[in-house]
C-alpha positions as protocol buffer text, in pm:
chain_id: "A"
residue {
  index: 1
  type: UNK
  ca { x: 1044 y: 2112 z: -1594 }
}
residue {
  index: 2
  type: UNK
  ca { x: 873 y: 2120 z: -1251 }
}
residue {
  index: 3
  type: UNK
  ca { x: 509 y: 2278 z: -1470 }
}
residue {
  index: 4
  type: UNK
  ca { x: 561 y: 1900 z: -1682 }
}
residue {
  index: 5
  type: UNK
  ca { x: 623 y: 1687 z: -1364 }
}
residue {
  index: 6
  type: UNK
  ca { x: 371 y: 1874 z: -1129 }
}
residue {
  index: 7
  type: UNK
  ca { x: 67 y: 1884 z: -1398 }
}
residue {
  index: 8
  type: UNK
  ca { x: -183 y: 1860 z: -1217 }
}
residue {
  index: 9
  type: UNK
  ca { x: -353 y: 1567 z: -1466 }
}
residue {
  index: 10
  type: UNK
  ca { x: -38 y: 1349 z: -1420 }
}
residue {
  index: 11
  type: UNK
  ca { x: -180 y: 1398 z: -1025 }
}
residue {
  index: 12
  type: UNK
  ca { x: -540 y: 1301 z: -1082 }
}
residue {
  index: 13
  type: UNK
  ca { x: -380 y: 966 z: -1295 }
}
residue {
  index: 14
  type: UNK
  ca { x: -162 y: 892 z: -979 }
}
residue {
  index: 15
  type: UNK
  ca { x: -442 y: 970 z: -740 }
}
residue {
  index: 16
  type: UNK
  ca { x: -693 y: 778 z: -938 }
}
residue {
  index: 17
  type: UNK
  ca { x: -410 y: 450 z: -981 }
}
residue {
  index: 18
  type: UNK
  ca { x: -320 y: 462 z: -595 }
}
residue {
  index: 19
  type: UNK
  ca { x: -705 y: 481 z: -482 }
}
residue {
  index: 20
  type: UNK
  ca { x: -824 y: 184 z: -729 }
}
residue {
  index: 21
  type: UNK
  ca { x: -500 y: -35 z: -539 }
}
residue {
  index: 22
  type: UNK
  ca { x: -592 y: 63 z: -182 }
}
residue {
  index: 23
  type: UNK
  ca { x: -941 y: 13 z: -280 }
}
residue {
  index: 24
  type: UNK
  ca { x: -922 y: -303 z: -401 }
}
residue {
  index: 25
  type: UNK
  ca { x: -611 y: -463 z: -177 }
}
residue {
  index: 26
  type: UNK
  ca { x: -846 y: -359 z: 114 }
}
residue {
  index: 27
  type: UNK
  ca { x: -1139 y: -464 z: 33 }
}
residue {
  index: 28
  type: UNK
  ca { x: -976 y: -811 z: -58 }
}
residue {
  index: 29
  type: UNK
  ca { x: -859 y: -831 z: 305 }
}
residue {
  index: 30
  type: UNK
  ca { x: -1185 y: -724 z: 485 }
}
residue {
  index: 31
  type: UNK
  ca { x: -1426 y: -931 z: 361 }
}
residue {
  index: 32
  type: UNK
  ca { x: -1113 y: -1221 z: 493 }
}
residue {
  index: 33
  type: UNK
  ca { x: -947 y: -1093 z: 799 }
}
residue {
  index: 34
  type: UNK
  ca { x: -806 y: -1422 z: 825 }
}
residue {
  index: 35
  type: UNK
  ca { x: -631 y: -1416 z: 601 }
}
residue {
  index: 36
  type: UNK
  ca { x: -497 y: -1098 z: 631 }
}
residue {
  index: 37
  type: UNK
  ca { x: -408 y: -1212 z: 1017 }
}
residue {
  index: 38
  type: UNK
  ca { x: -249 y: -1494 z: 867 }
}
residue {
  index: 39
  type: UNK
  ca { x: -13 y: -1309 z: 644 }
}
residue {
  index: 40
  type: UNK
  ca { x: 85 y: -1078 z: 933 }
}
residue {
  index: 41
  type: UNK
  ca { x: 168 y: -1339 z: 1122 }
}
residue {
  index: 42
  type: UNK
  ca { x: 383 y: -1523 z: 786 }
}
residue {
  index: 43
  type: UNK
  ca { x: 655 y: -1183 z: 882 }
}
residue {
  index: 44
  type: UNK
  ca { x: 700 y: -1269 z: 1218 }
}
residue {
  index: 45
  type: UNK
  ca { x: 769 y: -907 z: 1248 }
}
residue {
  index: 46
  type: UNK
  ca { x: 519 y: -817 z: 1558 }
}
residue {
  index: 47
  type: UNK
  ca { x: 407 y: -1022 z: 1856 }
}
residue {
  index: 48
  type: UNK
  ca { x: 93 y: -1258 z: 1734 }
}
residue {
  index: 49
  type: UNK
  ca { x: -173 y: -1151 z: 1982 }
}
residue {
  index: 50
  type: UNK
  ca { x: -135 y: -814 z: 1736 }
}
residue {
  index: 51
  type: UNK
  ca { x: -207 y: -959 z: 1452 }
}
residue {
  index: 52
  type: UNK
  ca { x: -590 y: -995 z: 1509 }
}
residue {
  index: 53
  type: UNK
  ca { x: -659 y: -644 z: 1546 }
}
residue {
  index: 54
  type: UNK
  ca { x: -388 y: -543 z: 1227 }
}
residue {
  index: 55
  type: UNK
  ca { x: -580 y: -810 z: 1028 }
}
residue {
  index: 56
  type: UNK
  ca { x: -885 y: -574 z: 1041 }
}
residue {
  index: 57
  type: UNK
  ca { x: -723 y: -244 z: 1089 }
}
residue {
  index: 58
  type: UNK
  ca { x: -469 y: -277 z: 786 }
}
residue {
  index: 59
  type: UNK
  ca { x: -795 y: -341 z: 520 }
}
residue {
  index: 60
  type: UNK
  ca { x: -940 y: -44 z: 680 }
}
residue {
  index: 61
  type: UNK
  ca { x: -696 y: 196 z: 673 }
}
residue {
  index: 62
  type: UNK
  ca { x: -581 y: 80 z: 292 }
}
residue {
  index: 63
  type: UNK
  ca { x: -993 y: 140 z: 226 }
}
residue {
  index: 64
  type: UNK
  ca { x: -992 y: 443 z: 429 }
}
residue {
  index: 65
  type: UNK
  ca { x: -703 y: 643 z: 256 }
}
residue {
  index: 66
  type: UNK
  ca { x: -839 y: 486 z: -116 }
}
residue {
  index: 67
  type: UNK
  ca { x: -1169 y: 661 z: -39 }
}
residue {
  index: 68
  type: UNK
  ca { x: -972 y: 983 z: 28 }
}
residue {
  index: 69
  type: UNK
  ca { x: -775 y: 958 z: -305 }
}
residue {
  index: 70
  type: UNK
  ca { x: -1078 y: 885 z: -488 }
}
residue {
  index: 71
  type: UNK
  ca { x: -1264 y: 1149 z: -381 }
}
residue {
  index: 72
  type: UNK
  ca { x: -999 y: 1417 z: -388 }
}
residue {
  index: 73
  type: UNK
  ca { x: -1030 y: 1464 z: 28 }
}
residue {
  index: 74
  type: UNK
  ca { x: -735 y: 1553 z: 208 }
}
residue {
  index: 75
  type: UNK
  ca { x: -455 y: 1466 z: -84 }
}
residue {
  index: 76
  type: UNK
  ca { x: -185 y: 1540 z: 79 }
}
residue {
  index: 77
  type: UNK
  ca { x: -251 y: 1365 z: 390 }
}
residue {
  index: 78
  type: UNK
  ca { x: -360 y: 1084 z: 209 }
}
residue {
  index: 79
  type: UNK
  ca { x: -11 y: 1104 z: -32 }
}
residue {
  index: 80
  type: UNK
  ca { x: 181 y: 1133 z: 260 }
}
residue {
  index: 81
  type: UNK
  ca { x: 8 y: 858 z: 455 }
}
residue {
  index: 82
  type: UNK
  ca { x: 13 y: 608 z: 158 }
}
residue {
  index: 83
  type: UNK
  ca { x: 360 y: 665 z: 112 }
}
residue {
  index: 84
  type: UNK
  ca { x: 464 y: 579 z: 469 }
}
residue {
  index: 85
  type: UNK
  ca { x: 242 y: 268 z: 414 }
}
residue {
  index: 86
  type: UNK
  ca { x: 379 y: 177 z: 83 }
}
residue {
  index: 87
  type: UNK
  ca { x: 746 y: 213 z: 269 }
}
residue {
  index: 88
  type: UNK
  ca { x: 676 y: -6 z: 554 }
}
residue {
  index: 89
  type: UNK
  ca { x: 540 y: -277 z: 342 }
}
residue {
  index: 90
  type: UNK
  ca { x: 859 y: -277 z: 172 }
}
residue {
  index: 91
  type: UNK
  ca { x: 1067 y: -279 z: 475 }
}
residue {
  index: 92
  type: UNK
  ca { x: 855 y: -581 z: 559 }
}
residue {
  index: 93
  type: UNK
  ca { x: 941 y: -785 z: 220 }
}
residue {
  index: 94
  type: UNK
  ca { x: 1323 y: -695 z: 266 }
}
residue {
  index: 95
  type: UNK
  ca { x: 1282 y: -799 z: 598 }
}
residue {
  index: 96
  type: UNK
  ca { x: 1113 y: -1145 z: 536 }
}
residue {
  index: 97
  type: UNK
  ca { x: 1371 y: -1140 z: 231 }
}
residue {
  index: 98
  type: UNK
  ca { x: 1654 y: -1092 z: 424 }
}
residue {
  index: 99
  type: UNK
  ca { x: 1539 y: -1346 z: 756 }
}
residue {
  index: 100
  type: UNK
  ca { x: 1521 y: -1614 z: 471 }
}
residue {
  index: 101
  type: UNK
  ca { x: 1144 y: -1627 z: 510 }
}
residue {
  index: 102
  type: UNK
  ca { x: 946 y: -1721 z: 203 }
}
residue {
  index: 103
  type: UNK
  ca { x: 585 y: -1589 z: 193 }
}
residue {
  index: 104
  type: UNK
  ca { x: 349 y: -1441 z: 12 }
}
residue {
  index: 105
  type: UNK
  ca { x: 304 y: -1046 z: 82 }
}
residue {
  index: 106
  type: UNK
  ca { x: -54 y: -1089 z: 147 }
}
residue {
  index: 107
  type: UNK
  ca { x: -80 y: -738 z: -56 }
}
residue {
  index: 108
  type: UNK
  ca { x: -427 y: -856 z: -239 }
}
residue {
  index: 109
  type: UNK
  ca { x: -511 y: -1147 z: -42 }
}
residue {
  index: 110
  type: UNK
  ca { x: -430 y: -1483 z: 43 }
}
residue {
  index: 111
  type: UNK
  ca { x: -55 y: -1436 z: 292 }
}
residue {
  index: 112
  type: UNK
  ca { x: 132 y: -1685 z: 442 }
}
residue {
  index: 113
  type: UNK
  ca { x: 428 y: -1920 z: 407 }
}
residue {
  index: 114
  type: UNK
  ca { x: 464 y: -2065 z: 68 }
}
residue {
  index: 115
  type: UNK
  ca { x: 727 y: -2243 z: -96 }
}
residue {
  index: 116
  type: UNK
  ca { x: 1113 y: -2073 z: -125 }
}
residue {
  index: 117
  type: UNK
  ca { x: 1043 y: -2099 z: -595 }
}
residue {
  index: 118
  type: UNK
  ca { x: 1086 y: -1781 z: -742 }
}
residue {
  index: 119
  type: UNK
  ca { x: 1127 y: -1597 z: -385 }
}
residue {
  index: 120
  type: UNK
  ca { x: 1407 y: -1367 z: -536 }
}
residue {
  index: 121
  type: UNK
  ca { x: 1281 y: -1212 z: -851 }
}
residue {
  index: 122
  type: UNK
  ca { x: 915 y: -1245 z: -625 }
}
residue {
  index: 123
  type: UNK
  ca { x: 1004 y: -1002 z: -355 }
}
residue {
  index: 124
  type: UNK
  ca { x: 1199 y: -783 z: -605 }
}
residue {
  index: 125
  type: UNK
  ca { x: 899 y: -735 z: -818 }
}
residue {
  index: 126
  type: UNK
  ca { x: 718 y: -638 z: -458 }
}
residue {
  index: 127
  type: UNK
  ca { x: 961 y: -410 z: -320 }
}
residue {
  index: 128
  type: UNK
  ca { x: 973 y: -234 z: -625 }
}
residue {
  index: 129
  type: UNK
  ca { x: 619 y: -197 z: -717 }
}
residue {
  index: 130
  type: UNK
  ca { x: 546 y: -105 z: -313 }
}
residue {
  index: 131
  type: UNK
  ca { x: 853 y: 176 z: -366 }
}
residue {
  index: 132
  type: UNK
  ca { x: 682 y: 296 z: -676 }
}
residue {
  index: 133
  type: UNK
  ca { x: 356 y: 339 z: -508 }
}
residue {
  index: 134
  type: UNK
  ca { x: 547 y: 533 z: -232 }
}
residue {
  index: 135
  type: UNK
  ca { x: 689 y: 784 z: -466 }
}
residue {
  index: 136
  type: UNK
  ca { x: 321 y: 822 z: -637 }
}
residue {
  index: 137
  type: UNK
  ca { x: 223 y: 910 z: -284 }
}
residue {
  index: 138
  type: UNK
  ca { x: 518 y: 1170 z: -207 }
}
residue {
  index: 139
  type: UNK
  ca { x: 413 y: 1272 z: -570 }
}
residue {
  index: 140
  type: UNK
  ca { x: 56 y: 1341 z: -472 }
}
residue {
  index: 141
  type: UNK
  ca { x: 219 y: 1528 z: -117 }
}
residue {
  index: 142
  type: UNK
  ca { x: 437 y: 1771 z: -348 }
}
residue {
  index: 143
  type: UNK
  ca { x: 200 y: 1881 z: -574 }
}
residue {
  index: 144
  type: UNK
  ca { x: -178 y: 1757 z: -396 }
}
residue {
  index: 145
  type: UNK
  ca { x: -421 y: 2038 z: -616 }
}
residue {
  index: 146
  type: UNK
  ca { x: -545 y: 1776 z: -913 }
}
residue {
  index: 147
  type: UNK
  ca { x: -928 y: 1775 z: -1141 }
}
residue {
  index: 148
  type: UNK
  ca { x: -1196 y: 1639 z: -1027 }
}
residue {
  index: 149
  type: UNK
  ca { x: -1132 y: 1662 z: -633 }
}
residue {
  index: 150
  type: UNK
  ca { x: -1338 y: 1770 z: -353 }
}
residue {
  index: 151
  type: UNK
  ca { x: -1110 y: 1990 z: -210 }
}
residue {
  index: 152
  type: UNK
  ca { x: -926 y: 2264 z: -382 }
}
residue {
  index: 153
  type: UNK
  ca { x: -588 y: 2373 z: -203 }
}
């Protein structure tokens, strides 16, 4: 069973899906760090004067680790680091969820308070596509030697 789960091409497929989201989620949120400060700010989770320097440093990480996933570099740092990403966002949603907060994630843009329509089945749909992104990442950790990557393990 573990020869079907660990093929390698299931790998490159998971390493190829999480690199196009971090890719694209931060490059969204570079090119508008206000934004992206505006939607850390929407969790009320850290203090604000942080959320200036997380507004650029969240796009760049999120590019950062995509590049490494798309280019087959350091997989199972990049799994591993992903995953503990992925996990924190979604301890942010339940967080926001749970405080009574309604706003958008910010995952691919925009952030920020929005109206409370649709919040439930909203951060549901987030936490669970986050938490599937987080096992694809403790996927890529497990088993990190996949085609068509730079580094062979």
């Amino acid at each position: 069973m573990e020869k079907i789960i660990g093929n390698p091409v299931n790998g490159l497929i998971i390493r190829l899906v999480l690199a196009g989201v971090l890719l694209y989620a931060g490059a969204v949120k570079i090119f508008e760090p206000h934004a992206a400060r505006d939607a850390i700010l929407a969790y009320r989770i850290f203090p604000p004067s942080f959320a200036p320097v997380l507004g650029y440093a969240l796009p760049t990480l999120e590019i950062g680790l995509g590049m490494l996933l798309l280019l087959g570099l350091f997989v199972r740092f990049a799994g591993l680091a992903t995953a503990l990403l992925m996990f924190g966002f979604v301890i942010g949603i339940a967080s926001v969820w749970l405080r009574g907060y309604s706003i958008d994630c910010g995952c691919f843009g925009g952030g920020g308070d929005i109206s409370p329509q649709g919040r439930a089945s909203r951060y549901t749909l987030e936490i669970v596509r986050d938490g599937i992104f987080a096992l694809m990442g403790l996927w890529l950790y497990k088993w990190p030697n996949t085609p068509l990557a730079l580094e062979r393990i």
